[in-house]
DRENDO-492681 format. One record per residue: residue in three letters; x, y, z of N, C-alpha, C in turn; residue number from 0. Coordinates in Angstrom, 2 decimals. Each point is the difference from the previous one (the first is absolute). Layout:
% residues N
{site 'ALA'; {X; Y; Z}; {X; Y; Z}; {X; Y; Z}; NUM};
...
***
This chain:
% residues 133
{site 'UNK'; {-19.09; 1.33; 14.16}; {1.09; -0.84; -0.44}; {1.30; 0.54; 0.63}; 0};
{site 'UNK'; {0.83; -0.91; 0.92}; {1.35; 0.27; 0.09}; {0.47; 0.73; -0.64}; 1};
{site 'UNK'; {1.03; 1.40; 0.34}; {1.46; 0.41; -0.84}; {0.67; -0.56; -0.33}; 2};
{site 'UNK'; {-0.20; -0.32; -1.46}; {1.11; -0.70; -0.88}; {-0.43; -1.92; -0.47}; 3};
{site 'UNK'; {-1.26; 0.39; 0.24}; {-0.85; -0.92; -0.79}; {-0.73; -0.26; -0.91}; 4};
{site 'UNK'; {-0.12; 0.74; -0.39}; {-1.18; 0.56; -1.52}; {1.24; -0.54; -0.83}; 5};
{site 'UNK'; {-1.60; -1.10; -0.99}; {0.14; -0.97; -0.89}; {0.63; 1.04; -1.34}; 6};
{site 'UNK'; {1.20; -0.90; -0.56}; {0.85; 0.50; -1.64}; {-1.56; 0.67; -0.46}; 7};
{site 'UNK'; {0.18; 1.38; -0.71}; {-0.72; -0.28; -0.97}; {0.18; -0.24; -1.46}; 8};
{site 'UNK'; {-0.74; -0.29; -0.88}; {0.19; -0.29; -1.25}; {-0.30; 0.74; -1.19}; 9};
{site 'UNK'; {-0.03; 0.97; 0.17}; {-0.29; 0.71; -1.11}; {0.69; 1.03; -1.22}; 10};
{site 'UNK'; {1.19; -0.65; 0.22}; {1.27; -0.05; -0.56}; {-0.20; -0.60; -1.24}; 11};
{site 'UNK'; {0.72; -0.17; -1.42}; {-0.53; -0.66; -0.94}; {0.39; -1.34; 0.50}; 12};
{site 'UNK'; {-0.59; -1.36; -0.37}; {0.81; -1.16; 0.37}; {1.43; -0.05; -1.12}; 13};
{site 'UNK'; {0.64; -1.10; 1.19}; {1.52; 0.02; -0.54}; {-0.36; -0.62; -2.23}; 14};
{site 'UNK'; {0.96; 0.25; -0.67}; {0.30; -0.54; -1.10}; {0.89; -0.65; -0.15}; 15};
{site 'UNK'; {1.05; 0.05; 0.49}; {1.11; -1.08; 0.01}; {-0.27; -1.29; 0.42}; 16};
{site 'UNK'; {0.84; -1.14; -0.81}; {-0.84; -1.57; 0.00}; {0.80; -0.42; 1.93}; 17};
{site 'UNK'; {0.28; 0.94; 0.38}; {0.42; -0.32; 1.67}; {-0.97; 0.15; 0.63}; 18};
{site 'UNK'; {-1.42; 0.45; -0.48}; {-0.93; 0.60; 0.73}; {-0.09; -0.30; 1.48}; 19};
{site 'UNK'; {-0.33; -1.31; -0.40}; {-0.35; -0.79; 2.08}; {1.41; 0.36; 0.85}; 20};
{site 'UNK'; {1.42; -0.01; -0.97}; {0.82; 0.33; 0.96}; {0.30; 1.24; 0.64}; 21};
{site 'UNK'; {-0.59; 0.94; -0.95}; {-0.07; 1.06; -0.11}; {-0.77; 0.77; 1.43}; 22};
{site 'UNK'; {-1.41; -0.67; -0.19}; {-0.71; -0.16; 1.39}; {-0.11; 0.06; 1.02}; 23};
{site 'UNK'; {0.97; -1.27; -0.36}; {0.46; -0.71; 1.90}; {0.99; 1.02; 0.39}; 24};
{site 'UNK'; {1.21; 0.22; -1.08}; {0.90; 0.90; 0.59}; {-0.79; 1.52; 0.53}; 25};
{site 'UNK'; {-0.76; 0.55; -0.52}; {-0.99; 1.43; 0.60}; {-0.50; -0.47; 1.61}; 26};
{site 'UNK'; {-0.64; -0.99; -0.18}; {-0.68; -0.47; 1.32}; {1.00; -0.34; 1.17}; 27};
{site 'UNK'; {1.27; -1.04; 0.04}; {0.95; 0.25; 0.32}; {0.79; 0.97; 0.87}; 28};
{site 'UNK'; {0.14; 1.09; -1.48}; {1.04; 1.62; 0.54}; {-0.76; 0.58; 1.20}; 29};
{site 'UNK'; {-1.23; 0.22; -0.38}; {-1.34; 0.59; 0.82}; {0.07; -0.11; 1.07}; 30};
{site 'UNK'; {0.00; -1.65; 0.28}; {-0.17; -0.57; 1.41}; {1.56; 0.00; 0.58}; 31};
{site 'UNK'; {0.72; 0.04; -0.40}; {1.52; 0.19; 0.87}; {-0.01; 1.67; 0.09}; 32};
{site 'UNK'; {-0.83; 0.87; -0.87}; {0.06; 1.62; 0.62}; {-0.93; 0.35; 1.04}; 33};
{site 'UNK'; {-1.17; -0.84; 0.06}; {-0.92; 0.08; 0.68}; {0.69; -0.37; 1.68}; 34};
{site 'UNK'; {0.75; -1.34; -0.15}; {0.35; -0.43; 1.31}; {0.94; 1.18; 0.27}; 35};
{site 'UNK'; {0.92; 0.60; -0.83}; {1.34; 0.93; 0.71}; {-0.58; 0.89; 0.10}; 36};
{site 'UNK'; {-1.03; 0.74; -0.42}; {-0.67; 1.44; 0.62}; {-0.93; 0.20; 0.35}; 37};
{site 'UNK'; {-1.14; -1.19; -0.14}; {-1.34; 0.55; 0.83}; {-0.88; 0.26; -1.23}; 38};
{site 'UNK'; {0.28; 0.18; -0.95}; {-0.78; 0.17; -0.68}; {0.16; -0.37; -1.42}; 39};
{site 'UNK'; {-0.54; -0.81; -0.97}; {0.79; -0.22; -1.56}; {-0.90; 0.82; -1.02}; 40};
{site 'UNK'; {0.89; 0.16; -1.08}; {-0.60; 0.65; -1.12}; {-1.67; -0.45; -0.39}; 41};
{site 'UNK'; {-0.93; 0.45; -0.55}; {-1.30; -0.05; -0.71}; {0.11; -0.29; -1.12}; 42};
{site 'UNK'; {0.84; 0.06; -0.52}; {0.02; -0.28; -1.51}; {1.84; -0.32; -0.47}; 43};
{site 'UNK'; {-0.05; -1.60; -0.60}; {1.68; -0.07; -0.42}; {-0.37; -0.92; -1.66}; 44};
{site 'UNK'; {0.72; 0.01; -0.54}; {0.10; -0.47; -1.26}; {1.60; -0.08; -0.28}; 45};
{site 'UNK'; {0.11; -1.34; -0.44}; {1.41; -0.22; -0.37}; {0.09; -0.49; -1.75}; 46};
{site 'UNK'; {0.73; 0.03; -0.17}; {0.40; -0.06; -1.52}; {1.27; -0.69; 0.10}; 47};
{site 'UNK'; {0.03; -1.01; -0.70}; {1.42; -1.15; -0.55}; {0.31; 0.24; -1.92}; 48};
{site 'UNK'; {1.41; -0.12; 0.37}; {0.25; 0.61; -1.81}; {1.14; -1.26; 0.19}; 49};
{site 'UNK'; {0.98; 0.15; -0.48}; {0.92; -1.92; -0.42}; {1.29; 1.19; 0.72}; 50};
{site 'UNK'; {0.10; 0.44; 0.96}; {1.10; 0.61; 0.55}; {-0.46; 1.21; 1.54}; 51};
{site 'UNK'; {-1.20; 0.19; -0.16}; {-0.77; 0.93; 1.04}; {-1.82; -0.70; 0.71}; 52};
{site 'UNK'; {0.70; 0.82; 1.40}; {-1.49; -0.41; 0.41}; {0.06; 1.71; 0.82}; 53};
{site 'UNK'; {-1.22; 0.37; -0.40}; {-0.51; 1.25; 0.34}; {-1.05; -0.34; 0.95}; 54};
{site 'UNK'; {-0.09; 0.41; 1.49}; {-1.45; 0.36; 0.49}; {-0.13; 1.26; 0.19}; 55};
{site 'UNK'; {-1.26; 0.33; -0.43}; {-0.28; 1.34; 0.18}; {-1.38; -0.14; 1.18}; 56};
{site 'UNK'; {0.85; 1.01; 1.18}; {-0.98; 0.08; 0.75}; {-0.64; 1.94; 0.19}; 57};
{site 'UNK'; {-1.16; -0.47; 0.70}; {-1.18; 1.14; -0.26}; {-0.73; 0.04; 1.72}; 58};
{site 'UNK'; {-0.01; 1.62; 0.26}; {-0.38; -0.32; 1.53}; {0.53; -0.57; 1.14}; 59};
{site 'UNK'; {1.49; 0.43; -0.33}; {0.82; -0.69; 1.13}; {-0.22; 0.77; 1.06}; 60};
{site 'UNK'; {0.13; 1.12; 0.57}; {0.27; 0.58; 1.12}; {-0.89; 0.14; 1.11}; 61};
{site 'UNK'; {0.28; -0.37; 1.15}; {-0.42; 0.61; 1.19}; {-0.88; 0.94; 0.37}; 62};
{site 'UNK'; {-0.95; 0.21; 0.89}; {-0.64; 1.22; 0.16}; {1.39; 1.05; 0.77}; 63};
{site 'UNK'; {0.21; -0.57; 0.65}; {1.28; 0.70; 0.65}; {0.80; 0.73; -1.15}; 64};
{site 'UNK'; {0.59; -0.99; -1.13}; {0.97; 0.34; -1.02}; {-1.22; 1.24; -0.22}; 65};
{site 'UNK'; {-0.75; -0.26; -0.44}; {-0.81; 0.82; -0.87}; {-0.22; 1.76; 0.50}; 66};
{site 'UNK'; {0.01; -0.31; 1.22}; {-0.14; 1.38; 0.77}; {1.35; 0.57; 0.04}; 67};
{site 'UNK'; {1.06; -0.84; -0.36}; {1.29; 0.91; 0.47}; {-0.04; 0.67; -1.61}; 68};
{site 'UNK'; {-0.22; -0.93; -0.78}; {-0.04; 0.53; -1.35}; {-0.35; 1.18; -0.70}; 69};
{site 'UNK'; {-1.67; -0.23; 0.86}; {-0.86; 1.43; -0.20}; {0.55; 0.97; 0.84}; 70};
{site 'UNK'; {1.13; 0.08; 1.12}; {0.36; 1.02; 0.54}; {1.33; 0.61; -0.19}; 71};
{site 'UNK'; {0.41; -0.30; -1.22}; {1.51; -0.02; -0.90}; {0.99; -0.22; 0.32}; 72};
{site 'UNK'; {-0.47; -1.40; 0.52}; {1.73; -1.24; 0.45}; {0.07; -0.60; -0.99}; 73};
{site 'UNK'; {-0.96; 0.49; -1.61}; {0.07; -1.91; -1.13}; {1.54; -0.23; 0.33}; 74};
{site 'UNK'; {0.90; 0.45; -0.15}; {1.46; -0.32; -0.41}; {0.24; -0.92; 0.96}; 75};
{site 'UNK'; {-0.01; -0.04; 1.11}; {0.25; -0.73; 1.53}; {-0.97; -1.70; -0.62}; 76};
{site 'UNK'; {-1.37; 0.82; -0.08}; {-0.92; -1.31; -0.41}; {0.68; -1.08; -0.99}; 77};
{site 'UNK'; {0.01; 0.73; -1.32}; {1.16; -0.74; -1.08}; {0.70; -0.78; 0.27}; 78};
{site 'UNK'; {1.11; 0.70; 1.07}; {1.18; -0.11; 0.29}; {0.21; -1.39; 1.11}; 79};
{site 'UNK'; {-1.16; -0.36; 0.79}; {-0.02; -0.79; 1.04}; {-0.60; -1.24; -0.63}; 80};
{site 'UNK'; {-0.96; -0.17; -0.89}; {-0.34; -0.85; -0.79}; {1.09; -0.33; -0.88}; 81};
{site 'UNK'; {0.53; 0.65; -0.61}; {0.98; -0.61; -0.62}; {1.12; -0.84; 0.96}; 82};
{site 'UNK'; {0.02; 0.12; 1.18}; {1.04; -0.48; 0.90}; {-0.62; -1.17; -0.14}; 83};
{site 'UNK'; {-1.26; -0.07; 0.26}; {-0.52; -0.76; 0.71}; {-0.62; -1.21; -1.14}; 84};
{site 'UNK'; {0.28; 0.21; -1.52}; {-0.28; -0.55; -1.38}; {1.35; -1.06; 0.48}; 85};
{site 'UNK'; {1.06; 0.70; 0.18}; {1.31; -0.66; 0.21}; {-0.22; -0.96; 0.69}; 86};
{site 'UNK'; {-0.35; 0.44; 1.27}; {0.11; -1.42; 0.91}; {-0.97; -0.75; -0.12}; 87};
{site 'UNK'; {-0.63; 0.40; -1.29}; {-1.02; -1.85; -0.33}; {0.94; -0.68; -1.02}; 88};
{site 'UNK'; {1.06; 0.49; -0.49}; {0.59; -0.35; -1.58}; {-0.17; -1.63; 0.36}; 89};
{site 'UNK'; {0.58; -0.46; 1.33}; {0.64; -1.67; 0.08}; {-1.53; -0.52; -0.13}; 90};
{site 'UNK'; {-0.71; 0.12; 0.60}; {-1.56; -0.54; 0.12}; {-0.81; 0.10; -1.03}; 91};
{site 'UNK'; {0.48; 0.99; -1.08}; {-0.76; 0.54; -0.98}; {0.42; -1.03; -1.39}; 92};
{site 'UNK'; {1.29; -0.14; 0.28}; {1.29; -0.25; -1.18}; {-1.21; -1.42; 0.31}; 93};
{site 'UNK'; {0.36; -0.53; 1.33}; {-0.20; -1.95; 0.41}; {-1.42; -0.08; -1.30}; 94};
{site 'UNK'; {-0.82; 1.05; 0.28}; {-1.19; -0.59; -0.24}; {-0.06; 0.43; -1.91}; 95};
{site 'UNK'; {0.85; 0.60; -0.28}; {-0.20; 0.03; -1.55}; {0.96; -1.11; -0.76}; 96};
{site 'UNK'; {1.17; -0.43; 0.92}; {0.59; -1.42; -0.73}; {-0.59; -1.11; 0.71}; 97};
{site 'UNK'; {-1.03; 0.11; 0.70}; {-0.69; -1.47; 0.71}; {-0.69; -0.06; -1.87}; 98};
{site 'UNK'; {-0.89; 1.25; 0.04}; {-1.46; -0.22; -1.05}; {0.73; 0.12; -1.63}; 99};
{site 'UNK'; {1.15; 0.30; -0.42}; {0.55; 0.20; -0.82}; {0.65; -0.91; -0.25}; 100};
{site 'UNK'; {0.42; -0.87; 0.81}; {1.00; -0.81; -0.23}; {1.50; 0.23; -0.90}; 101};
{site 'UNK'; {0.32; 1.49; 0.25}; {0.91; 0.83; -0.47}; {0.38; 0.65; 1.31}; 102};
{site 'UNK'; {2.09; 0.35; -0.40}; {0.41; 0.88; 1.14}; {-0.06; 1.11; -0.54}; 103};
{site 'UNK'; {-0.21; 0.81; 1.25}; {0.20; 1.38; 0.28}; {1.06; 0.94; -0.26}; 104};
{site 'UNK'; {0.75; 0.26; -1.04}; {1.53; 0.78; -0.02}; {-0.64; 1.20; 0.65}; 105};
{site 'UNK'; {-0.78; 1.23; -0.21}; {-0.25; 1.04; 0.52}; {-1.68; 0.56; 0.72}; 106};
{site 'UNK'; {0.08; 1.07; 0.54}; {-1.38; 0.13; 0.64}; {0.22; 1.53; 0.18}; 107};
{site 'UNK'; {-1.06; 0.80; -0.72}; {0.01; 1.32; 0.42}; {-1.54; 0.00; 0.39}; 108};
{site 'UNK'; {0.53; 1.58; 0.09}; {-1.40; 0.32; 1.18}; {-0.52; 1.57; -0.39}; 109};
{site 'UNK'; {-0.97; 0.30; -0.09}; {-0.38; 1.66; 0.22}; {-1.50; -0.09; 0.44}; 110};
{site 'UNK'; {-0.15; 1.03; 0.84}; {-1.03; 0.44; 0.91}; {-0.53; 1.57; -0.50}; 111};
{site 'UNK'; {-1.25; 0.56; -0.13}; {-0.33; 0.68; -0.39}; {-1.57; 0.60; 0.54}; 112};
{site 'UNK'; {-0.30; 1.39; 0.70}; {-0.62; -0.16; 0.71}; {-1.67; 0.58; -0.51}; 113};
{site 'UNK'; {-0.13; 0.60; -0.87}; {-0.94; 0.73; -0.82}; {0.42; 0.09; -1.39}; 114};
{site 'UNK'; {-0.74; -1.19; -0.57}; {-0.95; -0.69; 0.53}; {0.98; -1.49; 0.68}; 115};
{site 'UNK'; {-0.88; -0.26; 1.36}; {0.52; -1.01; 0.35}; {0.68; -1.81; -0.69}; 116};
{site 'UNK'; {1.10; 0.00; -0.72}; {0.32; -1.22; -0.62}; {1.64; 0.13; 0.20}; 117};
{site 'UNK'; {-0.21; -1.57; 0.47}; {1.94; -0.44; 0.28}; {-0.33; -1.31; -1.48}; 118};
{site 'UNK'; {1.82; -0.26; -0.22}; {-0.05; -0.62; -1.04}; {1.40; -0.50; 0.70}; 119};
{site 'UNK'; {-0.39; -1.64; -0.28}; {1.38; -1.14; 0.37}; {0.12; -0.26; -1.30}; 120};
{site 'UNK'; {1.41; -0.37; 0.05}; {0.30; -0.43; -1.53}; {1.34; -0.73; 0.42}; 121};
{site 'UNK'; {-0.39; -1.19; -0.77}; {1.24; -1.40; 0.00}; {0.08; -0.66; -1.11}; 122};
{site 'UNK'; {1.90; 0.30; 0.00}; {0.28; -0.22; -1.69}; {0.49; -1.51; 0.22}; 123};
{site 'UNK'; {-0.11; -1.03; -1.03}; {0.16; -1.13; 0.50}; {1.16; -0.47; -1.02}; 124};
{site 'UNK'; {0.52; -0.45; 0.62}; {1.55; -0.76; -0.77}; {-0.88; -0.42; -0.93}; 125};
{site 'UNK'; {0.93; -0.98; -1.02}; {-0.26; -0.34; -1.00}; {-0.41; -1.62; 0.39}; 126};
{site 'UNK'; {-0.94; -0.96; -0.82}; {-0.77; -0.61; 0.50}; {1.10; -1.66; -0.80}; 127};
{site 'UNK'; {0.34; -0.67; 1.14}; {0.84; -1.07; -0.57}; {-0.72; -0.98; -1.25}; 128};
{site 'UNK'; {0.75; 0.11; -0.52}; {0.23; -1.07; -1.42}; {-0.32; -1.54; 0.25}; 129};
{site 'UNK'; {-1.14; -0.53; -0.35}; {-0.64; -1.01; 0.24}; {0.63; -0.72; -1.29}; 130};
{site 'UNK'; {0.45; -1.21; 0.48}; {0.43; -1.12; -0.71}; {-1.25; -0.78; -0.49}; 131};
{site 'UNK'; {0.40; -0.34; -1.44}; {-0.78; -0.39; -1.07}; {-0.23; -1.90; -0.11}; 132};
***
């Protein structure tokens, strides 16, 4: 199998929040826009929707490359370049959580973490307009 093709896996608990399917799509989504910018996407993502947050938590992000600089005590550099690089998905990342949300984006953080391997996006979402009765 190609680098950076191996199918989501699932063995994550399934989502509980009644966003589930959106929940989903948004994991499958993040994946495939990290997959296209580095060659390779996470193995495992799970996102979570609350009435103000959308969390993905990803698992198995890194590189064999990342991985070796890691094991040879660059993590900080590793961290440090992923997190750059969390940044420059924010616009692509943001598009695809107010496409499936149908909510805007006020904020987007980021942390990268290398042992055990898991990055975590997180987008706080304005407040959701007042539907006329």
């Amino acid at each position: 199998m190609p680098l950076g093709s191996a199918p989501l896996r699932s063995d994550w608990p399934a989502e509980k929040d009644p966003g589930g399917d959106t929940a989903g799509a948004i994991s499958t989504r993040v994946v495939g826009l990290l997959r296209n910018r580095t060659g390779r996407g996470p193995t495992k993502a799970k996102t979570s929707i609350s009435s103000d947050l959308v969390v993905i938590t990803l698992a198995d992000c890194l590189t064999p490359g990342e991985r070796q600089l890691a094991a040879a005590g660059h993590a900080d550099l590793v961290v440090h370049t992923r997190g750059v690089l969390h940044q420059g998905l924010r616009a692509a990342a943001t598009a695809i959580v107010e496409e499936l949300t149908e909510r805007q984006v006020s904020a987007y953080l980021t942390a990268q973490h290398h042992d055990p391997d898991l990055a975590i996006l997180i987008f706080y979402l304005a407040p959701a307009p007042m539907r006329a009765m």
